[in-house]
N, C-alpha and C positions, 0 to 999 in steps of 0.2 A: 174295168174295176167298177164293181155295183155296189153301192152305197143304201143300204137299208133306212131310209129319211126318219123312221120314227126312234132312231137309237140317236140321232142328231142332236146335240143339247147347246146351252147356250156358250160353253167353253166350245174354242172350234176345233175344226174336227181337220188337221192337215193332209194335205195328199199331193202325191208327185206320180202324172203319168209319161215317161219317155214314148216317143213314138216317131221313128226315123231319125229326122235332126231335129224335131220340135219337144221344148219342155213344156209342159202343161201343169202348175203349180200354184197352190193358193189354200182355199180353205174353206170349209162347211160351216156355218152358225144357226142356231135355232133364232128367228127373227121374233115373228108370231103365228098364232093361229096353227095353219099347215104350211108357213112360210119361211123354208130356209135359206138364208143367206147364200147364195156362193159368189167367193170373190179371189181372182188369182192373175196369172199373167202366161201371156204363151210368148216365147220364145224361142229362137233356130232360123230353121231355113226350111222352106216348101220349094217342092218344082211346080211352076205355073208355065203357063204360056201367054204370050207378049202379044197382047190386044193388038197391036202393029203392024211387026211381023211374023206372028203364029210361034217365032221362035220358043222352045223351052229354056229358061231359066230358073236359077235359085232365085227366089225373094225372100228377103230379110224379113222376117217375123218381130216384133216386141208390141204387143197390144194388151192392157190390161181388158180383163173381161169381172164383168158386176152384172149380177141379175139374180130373180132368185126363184125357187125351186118349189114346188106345190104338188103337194099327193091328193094328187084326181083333178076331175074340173075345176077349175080357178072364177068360182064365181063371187061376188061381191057388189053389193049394188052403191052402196056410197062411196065408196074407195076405187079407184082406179090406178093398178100397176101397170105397166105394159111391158115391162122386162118382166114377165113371169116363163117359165117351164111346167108345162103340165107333164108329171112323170104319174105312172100307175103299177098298180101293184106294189104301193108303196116303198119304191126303189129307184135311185137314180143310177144310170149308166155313164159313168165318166168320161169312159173311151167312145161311144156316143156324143155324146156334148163335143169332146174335142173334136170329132172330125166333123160335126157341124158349124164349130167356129171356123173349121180349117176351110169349108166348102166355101164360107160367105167372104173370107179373106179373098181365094181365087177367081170368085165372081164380082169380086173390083176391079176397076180397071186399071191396070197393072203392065208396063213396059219396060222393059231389058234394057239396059244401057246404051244399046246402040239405038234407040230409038227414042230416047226421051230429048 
């Protein structure tokens, strides 16, 4: 789902991506400047594998996610974000974002029941 950031206003903008067993749900707000809001929460289940024993399991997902979204370079000299998203061509890619949140989740260290 591509989201064109300059139709963004400060009523938010809601959205729901399903993907597998994860929901991906929350919402767009115009903050400032080129700086939109997103703010939502992921829920479900991912297959990871078990830092342990290599084994694959499900892991329970519920993580809120806050950061926020900027068309082109994100530069500023007196202010400092560090949750920003530099998106271009003035469009965010939702299903993007999600499976980068999903990627950082997996790359925790993360074990299966029989091993914690």
């Amino acid at each position: 789902m591509k989201v064109i950031l300059r139709k963004v206003t400060s009523t938010p903008l809601d959205f729901e991506i399903k993907s597998d067993e994860i929901i991906f749900k929350g919402f767009l707000q115009y903050h400032s400047g080129k700086l939109i809001l997103l703010k939502a929460t992921l829920s479900g289940k991912i297959n990871t594998n078990c830092n342990v024993c290599a084994d694959e399991f499900k892991l329970d997902v519920d993580e809120t996610v806050e950061f926020y979204l900027h068309s082109g370079i994100y530069e500023v000299e007196n202010e400092v974000l560090l949750d920003v998203v530099e998106c271009f061509d003035d469009t965010a890619d939702l299903d993007e974002i999600l499976n980068s949140e999903l990627e950082i989740i997996k790359s925790d260290y993360n074990t299966c029941k029989n091993c914690k």
